[in-house]
Biopython code that builds the backbone (N, CA, C, O; Angstrom):
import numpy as np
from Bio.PDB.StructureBuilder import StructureBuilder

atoms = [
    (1, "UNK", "N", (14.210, 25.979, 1.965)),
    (1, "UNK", "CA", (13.010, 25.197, 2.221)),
    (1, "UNK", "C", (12.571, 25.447, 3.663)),
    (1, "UNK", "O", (13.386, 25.697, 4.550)),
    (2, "UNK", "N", (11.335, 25.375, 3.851)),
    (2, "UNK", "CA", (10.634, 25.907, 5.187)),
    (2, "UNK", "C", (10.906, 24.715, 6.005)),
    (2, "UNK", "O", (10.767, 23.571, 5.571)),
    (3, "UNK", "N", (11.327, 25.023, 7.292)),
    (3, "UNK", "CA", (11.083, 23.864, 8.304)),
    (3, "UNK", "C", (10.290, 22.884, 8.433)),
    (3, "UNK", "O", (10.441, 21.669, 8.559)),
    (4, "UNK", "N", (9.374, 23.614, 8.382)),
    (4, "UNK", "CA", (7.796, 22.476, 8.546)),
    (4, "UNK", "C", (7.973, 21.595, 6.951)),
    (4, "UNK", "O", (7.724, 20.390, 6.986)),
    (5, "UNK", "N", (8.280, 22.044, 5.971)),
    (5, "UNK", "CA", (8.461, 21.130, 4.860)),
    (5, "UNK", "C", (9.327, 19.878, 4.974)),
    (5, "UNK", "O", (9.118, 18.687, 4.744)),
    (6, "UNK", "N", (10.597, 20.729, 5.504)),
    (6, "UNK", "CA", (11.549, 19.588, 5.620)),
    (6, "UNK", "C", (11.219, 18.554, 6.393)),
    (6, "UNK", "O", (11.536, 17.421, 6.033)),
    (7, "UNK", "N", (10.313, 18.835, 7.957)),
    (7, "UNK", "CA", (10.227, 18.163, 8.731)),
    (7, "UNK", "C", (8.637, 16.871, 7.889)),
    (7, "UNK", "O", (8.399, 15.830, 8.501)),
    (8, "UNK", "N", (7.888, 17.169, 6.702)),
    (8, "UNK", "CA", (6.999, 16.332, 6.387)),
    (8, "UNK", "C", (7.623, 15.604, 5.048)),
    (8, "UNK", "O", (6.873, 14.882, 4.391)),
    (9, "UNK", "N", (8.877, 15.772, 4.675)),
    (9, "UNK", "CA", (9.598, 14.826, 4.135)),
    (9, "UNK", "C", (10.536, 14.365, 4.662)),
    (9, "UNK", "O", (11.220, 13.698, 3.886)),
    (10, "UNK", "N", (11.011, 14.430, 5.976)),
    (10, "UNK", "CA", (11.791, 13.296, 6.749)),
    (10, "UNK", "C", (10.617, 12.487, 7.002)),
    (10, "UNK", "O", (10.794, 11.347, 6.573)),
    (11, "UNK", "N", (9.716, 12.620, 7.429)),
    (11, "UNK", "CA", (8.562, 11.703, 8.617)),
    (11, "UNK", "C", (8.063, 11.230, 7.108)),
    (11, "UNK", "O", (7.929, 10.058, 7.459)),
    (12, "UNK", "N", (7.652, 11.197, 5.604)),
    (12, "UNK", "CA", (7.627, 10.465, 4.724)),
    (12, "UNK", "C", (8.414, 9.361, 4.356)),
    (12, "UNK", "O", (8.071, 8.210, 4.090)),
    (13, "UNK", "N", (9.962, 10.097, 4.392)),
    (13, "UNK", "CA", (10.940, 9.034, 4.262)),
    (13, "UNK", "C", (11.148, 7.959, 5.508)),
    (13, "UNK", "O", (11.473, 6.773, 5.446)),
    (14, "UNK", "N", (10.918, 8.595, 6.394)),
    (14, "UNK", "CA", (10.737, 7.303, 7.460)),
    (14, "UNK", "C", (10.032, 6.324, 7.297)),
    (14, "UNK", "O", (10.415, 5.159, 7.399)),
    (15, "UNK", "N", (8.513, 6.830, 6.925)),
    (15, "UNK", "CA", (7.308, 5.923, 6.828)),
    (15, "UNK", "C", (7.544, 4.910, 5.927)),
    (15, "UNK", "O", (7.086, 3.773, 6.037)),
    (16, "UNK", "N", (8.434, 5.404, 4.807)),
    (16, "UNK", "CA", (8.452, 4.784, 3.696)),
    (16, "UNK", "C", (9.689, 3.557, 3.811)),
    (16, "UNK", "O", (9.917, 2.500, 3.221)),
    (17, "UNK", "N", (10.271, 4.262, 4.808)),
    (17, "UNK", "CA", (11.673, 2.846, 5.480)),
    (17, "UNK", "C", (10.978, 2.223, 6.337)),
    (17, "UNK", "O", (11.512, 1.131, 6.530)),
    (18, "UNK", "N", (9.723, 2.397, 7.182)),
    (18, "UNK", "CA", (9.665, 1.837, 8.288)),
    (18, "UNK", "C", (8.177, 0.071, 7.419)),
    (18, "UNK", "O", (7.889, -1.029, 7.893)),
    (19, "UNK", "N", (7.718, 0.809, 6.065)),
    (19, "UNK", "CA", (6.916, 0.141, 5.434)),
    (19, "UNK", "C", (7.806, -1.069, 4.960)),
    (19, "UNK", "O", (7.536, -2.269, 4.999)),
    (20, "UNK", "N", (8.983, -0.411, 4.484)),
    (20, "UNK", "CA", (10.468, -1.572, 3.584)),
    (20, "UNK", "C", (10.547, -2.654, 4.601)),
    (20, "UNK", "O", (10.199, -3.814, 4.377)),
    (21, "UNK", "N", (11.219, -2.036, 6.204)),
    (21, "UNK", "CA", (11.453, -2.948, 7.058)),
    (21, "UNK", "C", (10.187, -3.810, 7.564)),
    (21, "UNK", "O", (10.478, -4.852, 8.152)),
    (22, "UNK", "N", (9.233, -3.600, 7.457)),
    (22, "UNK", "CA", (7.975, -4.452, 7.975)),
    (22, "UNK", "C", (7.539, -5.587, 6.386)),
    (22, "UNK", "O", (6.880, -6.627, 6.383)),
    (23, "UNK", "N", (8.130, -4.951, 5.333)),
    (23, "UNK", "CA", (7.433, -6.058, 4.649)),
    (23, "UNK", "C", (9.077, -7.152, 4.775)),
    (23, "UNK", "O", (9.140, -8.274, 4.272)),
    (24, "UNK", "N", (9.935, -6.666, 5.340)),
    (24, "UNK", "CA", (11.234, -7.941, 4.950)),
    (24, "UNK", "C", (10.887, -8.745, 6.344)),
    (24, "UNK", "O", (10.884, -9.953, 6.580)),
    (25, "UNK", "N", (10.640, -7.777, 7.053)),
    (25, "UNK", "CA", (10.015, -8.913, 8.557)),
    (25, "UNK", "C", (8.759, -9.859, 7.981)),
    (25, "UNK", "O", (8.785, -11.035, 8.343)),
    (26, "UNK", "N", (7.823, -9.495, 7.237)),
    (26, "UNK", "CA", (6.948, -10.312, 7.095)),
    (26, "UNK", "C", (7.410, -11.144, 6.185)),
    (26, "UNK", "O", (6.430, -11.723, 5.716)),
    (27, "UNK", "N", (8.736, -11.651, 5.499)),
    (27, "UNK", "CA", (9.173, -12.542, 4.963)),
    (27, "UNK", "C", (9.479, -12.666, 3.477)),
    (27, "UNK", "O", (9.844, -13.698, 2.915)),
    (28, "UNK", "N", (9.177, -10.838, 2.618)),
    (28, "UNK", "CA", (9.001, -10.685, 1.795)),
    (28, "UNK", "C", (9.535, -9.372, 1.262)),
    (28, "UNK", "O", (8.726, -8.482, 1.523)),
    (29, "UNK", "N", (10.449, -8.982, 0.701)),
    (29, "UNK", "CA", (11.312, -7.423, 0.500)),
    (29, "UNK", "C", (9.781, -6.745, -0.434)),
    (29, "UNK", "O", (9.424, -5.578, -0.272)),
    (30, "UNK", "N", (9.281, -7.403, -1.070)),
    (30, "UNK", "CA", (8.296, -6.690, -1.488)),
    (30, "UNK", "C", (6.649, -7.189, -1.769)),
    (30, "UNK", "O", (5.696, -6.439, -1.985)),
    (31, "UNK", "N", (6.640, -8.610, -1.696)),
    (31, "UNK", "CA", (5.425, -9.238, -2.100)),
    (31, "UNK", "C", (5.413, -9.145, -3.623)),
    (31, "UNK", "O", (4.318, -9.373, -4.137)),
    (32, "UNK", "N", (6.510, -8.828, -4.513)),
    (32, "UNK", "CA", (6.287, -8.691, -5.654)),
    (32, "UNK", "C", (6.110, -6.874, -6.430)),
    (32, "UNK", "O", (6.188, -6.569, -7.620)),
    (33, "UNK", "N", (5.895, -6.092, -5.392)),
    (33, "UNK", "CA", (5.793, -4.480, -5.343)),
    (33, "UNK", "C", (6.721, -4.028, -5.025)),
    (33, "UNK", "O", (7.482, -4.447, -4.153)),
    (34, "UNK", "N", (6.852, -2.874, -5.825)),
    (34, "UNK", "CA", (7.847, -1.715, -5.560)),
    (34, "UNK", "C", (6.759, -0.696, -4.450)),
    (34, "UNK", "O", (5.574, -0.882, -4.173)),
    (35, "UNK", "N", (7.837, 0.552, -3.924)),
    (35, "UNK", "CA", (7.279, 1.212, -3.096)),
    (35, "UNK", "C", (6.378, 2.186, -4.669)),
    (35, "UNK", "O", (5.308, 2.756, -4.454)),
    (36, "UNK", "N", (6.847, 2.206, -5.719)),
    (36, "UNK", "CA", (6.364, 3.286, -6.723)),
    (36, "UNK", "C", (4.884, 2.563, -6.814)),
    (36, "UNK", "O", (3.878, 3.243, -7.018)),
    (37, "UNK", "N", (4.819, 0.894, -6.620)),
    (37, "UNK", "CA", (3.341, 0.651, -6.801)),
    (37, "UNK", "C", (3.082, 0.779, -6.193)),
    (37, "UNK", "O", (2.510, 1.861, -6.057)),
    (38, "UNK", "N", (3.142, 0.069, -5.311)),
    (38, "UNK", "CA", (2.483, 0.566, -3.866)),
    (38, "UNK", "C", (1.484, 1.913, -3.650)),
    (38, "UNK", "O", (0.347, 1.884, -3.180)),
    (39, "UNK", "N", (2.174, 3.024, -4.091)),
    (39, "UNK", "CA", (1.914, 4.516, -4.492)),
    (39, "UNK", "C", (1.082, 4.773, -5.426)),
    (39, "UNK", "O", (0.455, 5.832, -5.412)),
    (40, "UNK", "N", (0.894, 3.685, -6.586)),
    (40, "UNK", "CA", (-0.184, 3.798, -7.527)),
    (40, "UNK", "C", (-1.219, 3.081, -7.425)),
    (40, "UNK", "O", (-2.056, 2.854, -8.300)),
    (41, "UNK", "N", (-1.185, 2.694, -6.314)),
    (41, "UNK", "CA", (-2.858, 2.433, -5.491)),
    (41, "UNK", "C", (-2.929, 3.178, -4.762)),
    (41, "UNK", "O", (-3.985, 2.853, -4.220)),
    (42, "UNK", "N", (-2.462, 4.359, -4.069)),
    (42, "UNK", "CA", (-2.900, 5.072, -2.854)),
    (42, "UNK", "C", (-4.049, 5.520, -3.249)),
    (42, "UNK", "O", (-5.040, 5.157, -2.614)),
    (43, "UNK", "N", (-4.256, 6.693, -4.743)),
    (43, "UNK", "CA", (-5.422, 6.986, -4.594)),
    (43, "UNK", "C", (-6.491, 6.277, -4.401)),
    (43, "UNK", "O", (-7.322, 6.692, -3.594)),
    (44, "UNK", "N", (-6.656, 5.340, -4.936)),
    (44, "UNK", "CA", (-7.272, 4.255, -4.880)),
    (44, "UNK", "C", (-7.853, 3.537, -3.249)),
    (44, "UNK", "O", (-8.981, 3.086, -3.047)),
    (45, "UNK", "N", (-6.963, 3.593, -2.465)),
    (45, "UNK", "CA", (-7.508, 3.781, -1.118)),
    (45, "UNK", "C", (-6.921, 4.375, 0.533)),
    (45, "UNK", "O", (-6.535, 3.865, 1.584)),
    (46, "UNK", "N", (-7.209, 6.178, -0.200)),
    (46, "UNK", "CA", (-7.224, 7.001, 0.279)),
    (46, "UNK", "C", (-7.870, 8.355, 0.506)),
    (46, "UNK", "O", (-8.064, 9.125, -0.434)),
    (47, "UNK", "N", (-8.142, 8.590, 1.531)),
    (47, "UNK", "CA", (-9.148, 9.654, 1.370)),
    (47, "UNK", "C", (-10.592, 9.771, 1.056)),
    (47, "UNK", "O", (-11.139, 8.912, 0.364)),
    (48, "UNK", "N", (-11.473, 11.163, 1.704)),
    (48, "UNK", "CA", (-12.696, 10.812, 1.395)),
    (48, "UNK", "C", (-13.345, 10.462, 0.588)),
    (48, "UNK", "O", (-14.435, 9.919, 0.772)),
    (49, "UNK", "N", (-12.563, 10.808, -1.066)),
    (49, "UNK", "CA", (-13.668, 10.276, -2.097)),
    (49, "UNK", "C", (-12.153, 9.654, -3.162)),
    (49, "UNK", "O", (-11.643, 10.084, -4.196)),
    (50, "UNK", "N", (-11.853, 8.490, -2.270)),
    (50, "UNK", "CA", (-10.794, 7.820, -3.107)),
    (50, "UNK", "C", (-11.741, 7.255, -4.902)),
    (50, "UNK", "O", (-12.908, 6.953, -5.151)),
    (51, "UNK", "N", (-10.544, 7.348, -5.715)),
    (51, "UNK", "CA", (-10.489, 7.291, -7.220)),
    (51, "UNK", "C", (-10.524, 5.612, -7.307)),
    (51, "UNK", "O", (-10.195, 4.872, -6.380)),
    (52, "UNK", "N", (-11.068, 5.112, -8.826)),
    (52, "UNK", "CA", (-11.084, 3.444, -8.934)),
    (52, "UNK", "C", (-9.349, 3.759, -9.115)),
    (52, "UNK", "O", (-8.571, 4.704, -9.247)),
    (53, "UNK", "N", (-9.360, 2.485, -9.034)),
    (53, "UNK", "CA", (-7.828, 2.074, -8.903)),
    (53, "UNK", "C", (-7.089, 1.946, -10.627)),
    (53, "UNK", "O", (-7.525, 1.004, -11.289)),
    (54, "UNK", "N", (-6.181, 2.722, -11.207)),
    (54, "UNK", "CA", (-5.510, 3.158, -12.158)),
    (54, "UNK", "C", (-5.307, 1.778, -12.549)),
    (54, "UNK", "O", (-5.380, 0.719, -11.928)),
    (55, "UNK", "N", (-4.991, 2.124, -13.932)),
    (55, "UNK", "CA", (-4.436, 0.579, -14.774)),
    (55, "UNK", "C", (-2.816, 0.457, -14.331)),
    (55, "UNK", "O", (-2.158, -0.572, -14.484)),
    (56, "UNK", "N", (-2.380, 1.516, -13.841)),
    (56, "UNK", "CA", (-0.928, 1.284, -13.633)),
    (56, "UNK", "C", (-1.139, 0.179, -12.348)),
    (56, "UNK", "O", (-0.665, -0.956, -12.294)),
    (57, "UNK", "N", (-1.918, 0.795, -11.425)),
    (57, "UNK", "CA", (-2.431, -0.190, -9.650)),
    (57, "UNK", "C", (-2.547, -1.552, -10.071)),
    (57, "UNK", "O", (-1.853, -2.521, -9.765)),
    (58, "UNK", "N", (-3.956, -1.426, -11.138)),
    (58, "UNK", "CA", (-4.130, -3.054, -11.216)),
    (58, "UNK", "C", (-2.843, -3.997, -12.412)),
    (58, "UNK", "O", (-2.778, -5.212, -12.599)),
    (59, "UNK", "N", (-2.185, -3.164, -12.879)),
    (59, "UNK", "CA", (-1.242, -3.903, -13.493)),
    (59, "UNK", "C", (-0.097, -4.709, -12.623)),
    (59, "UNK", "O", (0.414, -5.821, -12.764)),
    (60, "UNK", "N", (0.100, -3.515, -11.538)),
    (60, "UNK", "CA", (1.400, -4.036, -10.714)),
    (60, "UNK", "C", (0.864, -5.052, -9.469)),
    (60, "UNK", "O", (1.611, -5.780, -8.816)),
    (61, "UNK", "N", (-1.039, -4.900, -9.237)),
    (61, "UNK", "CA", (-1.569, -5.808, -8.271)),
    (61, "UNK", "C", (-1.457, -7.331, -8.972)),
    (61, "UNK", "O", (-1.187, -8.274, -8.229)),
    (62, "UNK", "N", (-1.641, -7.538, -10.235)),
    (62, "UNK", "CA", (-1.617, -8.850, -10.954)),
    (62, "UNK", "C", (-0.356, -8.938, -10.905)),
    (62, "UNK", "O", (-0.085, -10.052, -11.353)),
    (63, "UNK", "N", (0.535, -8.428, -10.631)),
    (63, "UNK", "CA", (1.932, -9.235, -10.897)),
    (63, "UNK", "C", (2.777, -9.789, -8.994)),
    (63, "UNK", "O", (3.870, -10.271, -8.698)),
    (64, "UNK", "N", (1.436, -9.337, -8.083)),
    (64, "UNK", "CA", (1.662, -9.595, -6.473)),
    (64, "UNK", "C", (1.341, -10.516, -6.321)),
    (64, "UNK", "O", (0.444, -11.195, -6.820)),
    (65, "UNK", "N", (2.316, -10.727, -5.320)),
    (65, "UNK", "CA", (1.683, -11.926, -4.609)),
    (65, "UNK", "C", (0.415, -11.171, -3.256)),
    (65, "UNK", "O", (0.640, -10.595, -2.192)),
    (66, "UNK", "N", (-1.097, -11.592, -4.073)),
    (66, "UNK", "CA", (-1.859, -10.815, -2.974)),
    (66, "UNK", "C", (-1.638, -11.570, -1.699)),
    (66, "UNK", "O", (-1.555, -10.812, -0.733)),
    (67, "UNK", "N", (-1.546, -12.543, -1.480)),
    (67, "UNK", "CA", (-1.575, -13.388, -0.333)),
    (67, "UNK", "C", (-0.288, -12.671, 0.841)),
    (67, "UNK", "O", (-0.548, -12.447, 2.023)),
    (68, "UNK", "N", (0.711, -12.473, 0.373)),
    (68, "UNK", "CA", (1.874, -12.046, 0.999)),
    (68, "UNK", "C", (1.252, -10.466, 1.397)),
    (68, "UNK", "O", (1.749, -10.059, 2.447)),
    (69, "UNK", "N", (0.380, -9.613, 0.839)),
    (69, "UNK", "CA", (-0.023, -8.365, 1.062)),
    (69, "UNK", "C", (-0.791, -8.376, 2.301)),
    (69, "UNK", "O", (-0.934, -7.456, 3.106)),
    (70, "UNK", "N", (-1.395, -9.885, 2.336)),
    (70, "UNK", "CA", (-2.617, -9.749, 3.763)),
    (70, "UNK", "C", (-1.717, -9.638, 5.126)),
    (70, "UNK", "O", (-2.173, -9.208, 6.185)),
    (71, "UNK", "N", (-0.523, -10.039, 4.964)),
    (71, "UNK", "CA", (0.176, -9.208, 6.019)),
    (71, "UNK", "C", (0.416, -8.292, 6.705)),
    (71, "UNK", "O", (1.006, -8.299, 7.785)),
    (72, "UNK", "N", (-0.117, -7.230, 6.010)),
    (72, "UNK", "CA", (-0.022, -5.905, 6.653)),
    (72, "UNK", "C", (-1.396, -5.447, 6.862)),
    (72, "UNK", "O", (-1.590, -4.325, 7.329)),
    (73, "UNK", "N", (-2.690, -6.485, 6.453)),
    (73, "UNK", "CA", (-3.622, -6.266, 6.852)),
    (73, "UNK", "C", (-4.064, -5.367, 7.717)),
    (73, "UNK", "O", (-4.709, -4.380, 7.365)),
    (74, "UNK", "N", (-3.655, -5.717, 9.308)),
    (74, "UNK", "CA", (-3.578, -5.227, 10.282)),
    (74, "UNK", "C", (-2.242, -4.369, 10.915)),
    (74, "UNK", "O", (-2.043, -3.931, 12.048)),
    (75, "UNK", "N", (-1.541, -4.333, 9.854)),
    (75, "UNK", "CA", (-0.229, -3.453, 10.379)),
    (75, "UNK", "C", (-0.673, -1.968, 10.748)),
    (75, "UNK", "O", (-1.263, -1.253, 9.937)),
    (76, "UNK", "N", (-0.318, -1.536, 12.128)),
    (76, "UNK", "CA", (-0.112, -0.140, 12.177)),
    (76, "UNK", "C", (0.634, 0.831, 10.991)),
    (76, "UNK", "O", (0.731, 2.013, 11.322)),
    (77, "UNK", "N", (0.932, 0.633, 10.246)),
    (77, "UNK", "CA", (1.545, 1.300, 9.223)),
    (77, "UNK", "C", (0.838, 1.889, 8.339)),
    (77, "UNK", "O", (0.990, 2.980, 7.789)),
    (78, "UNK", "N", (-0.493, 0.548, 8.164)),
    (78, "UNK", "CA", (-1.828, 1.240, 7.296)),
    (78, "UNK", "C", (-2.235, 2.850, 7.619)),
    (78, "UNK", "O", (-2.496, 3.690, 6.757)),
    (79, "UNK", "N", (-2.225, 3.007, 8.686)),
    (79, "UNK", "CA", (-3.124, 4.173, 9.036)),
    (79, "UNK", "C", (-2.044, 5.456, 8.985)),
    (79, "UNK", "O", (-2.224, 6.638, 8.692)),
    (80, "UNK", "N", (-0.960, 4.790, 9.357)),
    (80, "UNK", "CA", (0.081, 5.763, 9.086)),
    (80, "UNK", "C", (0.188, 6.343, 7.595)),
    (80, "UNK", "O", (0.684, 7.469, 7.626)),
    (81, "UNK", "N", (-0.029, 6.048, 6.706)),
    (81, "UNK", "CA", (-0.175, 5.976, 5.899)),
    (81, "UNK", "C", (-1.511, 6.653, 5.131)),
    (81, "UNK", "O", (-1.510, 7.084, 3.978)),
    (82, "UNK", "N", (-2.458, 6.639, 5.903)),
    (82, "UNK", "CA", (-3.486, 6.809, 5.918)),
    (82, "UNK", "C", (-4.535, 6.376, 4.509)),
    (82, "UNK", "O", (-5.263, 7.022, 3.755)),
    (83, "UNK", "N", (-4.174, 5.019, 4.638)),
    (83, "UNK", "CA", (-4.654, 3.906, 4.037)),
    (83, "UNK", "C", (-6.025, 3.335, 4.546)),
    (83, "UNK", "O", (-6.022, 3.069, 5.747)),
    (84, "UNK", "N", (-7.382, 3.056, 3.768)),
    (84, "UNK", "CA", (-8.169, 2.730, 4.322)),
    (84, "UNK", "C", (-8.030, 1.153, 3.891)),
    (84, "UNK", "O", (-8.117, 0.836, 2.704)),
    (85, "UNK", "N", (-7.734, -0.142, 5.270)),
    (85, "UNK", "CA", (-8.115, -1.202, 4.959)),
    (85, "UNK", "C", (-8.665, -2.015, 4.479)),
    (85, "UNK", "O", (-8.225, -3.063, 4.007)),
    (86, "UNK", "N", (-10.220, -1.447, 4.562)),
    (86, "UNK", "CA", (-11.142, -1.892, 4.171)),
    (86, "UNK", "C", (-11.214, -1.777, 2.350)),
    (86, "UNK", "O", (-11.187, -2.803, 1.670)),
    (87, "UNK", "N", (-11.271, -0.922, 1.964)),
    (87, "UNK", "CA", (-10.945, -0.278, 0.553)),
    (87, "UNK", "C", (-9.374, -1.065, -0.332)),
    (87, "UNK", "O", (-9.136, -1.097, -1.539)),
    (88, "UNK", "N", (-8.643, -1.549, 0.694)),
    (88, "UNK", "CA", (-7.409, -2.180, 0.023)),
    (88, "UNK", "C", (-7.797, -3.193, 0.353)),
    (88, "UNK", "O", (-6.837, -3.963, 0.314)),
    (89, "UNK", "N", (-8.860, -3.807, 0.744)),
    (89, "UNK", "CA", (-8.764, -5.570, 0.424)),
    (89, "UNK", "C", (-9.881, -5.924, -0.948)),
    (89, "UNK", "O", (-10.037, -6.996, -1.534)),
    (90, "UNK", "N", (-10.794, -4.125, -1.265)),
    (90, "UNK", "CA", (-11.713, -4.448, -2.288)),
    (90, "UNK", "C", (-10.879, -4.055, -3.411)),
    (90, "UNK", "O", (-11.449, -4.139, -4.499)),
    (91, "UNK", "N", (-9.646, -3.636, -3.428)),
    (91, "UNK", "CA", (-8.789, -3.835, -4.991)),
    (91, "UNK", "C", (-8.697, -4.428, -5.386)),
    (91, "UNK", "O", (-9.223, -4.273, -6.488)),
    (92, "UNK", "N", (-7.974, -5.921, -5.206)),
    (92, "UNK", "CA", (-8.515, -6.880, -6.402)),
    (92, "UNK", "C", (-9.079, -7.054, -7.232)),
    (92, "UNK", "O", (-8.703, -7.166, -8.399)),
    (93, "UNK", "N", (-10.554, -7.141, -6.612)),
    (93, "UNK", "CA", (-11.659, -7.690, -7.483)),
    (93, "UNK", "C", (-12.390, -6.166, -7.912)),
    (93, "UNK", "O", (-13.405, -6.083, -8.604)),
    (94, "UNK", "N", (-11.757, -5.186, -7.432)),
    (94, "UNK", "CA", (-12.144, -3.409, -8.406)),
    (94, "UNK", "C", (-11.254, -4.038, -9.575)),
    (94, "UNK", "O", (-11.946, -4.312, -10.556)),
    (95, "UNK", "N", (-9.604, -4.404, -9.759)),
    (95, "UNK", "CA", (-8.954, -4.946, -10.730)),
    (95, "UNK", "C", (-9.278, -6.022, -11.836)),
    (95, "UNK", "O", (-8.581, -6.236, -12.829)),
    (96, "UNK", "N", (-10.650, -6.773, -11.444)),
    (96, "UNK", "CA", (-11.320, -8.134, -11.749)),
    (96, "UNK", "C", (-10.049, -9.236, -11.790)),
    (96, "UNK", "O", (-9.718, -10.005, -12.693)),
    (97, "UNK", "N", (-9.305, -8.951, -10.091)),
    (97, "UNK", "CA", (-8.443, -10.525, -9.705)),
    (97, "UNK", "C", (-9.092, -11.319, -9.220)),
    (97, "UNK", "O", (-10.286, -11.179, -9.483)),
    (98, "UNK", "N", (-8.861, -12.098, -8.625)),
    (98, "UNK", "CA", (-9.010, -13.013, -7.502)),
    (98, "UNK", "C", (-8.505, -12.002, -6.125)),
    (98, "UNK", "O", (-7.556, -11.219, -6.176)),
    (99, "UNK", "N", (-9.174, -12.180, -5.201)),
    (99, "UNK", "CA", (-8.969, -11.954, -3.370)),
    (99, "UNK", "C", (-8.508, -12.696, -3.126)),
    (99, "UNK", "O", (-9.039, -13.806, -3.135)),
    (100, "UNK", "N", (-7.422, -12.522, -2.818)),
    (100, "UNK", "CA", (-7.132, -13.683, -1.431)),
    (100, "UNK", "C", (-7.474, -13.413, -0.667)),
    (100, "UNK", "O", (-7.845, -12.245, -0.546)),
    (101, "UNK", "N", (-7.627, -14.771, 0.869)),
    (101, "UNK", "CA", (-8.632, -15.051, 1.632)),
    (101, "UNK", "C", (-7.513, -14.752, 2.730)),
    (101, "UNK", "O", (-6.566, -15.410, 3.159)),
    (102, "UNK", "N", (-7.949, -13.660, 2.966)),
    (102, "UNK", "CA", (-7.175, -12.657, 4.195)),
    (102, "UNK", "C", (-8.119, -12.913, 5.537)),
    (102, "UNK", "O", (-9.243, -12.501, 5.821)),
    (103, "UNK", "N", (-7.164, -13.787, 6.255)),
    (103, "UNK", "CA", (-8.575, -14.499, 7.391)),
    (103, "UNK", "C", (-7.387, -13.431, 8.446)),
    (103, "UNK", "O", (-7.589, -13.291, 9.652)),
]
sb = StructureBuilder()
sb.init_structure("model")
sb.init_model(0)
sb.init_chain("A")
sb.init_seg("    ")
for serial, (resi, resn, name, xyz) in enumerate(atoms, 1):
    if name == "N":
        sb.init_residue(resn, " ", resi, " ")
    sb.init_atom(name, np.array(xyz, "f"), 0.0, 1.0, " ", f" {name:<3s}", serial, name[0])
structure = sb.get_structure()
């Protein structure tokens, strides 16, 4: 395996430990999500011409606690990630949930 490969799946697996440890700090090992859901909203809000959000996304968003998600609202991790904020607070109601009121 090429260097540069190896080196963009360590800095994944980090991201992906450093996401684990920020949601148990925010009081919650998952809000109800696995990291695999989590992942089945990315397309959903990522990138220039992100996709509606999969029935797998909105299946595993109805079973969250959205309220516990507004936590990372503002986490540096979003961008790491390269997650658009704005676009992950309009999933929900792309899902036809309820929003929580992410003040």
């Amino acid at each position: 395996m090429e260097a540069k490969q190896k080196l963009v799946i360590f800095l994944t697996l980090v991201m992906v430990a450093a996401v684990g440890f920020e949601m148990v700090a925010a009081g919650d090992s998952s809000c109800g999500l696995s990291i695999a859901d989590l992942m089945s909203c990315k397309p959903a809000v990522s990138g220039p011409k992100p996709l509606p959000p999969s029935e797998k996304c909105c299946t595993a968003l109805s079973k969250a606690d959205l309220p516990c998600l507004c936590t990372f609202k503002n986490s540096p991790m979003i961008s790491a990630f390269k997650i658009n904020a704005t676009l992950a607070m309009d999933l929900p109601s792309k899902c036809n949930l309820s929003s929580p009121n992410c003040a």
